[in-house]
N, C-alpha and C positions, 0 to 999 in steps of 0.2 A: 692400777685400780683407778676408778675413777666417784666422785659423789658433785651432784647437783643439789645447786640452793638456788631459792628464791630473794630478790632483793626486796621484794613487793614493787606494787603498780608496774606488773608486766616485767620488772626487769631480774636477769638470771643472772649466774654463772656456772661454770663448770671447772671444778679440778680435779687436775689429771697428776695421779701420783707414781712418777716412775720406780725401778727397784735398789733405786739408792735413796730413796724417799723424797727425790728433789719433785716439787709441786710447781703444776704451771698451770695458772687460771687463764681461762676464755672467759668472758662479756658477752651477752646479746638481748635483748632486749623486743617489744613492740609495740606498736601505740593499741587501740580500742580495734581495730578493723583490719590495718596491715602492718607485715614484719616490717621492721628498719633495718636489721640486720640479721642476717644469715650466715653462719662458718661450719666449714667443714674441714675436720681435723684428721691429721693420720699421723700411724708410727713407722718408722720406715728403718730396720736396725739399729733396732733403742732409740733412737736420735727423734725428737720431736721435728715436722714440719708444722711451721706457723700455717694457720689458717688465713685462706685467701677470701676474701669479702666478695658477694656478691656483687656482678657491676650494677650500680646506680645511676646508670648515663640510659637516659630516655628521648636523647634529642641530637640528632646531627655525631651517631655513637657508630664510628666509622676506625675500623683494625689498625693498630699499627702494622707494618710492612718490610714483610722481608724478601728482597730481590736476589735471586739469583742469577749471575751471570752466565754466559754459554760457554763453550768453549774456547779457549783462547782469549776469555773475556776475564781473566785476573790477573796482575801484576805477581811474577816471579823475578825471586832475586837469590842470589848465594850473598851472604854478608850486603855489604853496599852496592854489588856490581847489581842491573837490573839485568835480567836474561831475559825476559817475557815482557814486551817488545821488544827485539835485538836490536843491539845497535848495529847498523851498515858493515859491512865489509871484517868481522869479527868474528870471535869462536864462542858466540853464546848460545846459540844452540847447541851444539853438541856436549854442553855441562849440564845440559836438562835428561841427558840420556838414561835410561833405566838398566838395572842388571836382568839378566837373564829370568831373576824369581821374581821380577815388580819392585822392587826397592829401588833408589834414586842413587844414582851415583854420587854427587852431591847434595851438599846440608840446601835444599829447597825453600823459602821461604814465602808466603804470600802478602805482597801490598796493596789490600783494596782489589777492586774492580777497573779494568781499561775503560778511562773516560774519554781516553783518545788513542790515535794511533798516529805517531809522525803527522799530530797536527790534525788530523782528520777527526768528527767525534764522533767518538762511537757510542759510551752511555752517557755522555757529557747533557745532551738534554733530556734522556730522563732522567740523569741526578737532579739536576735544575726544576724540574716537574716538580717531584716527592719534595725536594725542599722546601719551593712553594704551600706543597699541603701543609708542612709543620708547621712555616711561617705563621701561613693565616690558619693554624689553630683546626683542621679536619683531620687530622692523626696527628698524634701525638710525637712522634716517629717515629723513623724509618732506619732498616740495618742493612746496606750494599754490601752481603755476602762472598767475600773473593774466596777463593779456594783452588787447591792443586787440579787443575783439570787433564794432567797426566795420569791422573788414579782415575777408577771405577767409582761411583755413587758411595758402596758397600763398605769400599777404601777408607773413602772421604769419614764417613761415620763413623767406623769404626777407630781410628788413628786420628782423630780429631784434626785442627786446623794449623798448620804451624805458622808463625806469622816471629816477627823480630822481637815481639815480647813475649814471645811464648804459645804455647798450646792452646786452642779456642775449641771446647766443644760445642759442636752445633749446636743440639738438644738443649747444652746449658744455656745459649744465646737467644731460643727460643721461648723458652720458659722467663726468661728474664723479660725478653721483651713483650710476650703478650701479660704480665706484670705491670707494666707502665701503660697498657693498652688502655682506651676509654671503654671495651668490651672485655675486656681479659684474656682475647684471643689474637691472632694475628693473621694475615692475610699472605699468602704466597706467591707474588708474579717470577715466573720463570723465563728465562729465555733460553733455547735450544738445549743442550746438554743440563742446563739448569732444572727443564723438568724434568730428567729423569734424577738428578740429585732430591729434587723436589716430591718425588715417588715415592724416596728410598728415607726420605725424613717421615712422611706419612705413614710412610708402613710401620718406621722404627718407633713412632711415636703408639701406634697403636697396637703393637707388642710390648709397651711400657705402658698401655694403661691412660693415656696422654693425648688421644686425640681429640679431644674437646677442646686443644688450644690451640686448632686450627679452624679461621674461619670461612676462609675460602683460598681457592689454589688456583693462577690464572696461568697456563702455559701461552707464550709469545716463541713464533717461529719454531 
């Protein structure tokens, strides 16, 4: 259940009483002419989500950025060993190999994106770019998305990210980051196999309800 008061001169609140009767007030407020504040609240199995504020960036209000790599464009490793770039004259490819049903023969882990290859770079300057942006303050930042590029898009989503500290869901890294965005949304550059990762987050996002936290999707190569 929920009841609205007035605090006077324009300012409200609203509480929301769940069915253990724990109560949780919203704030919002506006001056003679425009709102200051705007929220929008939801229940999401019993569980309150906090309402997210409208952005108030009206100048130089530029997405944070999430990059997707191509193929062959993330760091694979089993434990400490790196398999993705091999090293010379070694058996680290064939530990990336898959079973017959799509499962990894090996525990797979992802570190980061190839910002080189034996020396040569590969995203090394546009990591250097996007840093730049944060630097001088034009987004806020940026999340170099690595991922198993041995799976399918569908994979990827589905079964989230493994990485050495554990499980990364896309969706959640998403949401988090257009959070910290100066627009509340975030921006997609992909490269090769990245867009169609980049497809399959779009789609998923708007079968959740969630595509308004994308602000635009740039496919590269």
């Amino acid at each position: 259940s929920f009841n609205s008061f007035s605090g006077g001169d324009g300012d409200f609140y609203l509480v929301l009483t769940n069915g253990n009767g724990e109560q949780h007030r919203f704030d919002w407020g506006w001056h003679t002419t425009s709102e200051v504040h705007r929220f929008d609240w939801g229940w999401h199995n019993g569980a309150y989500t906090f309402p997210t504020a409208t952005s108030t960036c009206t100048e130089d209000c530029f997405s944070n950025v999430l990059f997707l790599p191509g193929i062959k464009g993330s760091v694979l490793k089993s434990g400490a060993d790196t398999l993705w770039p091999p090293t010379i004259l070694s058996n680290d490819l064939p530990q990336l190999a898959l079973h017959p049903d799509g499962t990894s023969v090996n525990l797979i882990t992802v570190d980061g994106i190839l910002n080189t290859f034996y020396g040569a770079p590969i995203y090394s300057p546009f990591s250097g770019f996007m840093d730049g942006l944060v630097s001088d303050g034009t987004i806020n930042e940026w999340l170099p998305l690595g991922y198993d590029w041995r799976y399918s898009p569908d994979y990827i989503l589905d079964h989230d990210v493994m990485t050495s500290s554990g499980t990364m869901s896309v969706v959640n890294e998403i949401e988090q980051l257009a959070s910290r965005s100066k627009t509340g949304k975030v921006s997609i550059v992909a490269h090769s196999m990245g867009g169609l990762v980049g497809k399959a987050i779009i789609k998923r996002l708007e079968e959740e309800g969630k595509e308004d936290l994308i602000d635009s999707f740039v496919m590269v190569g």
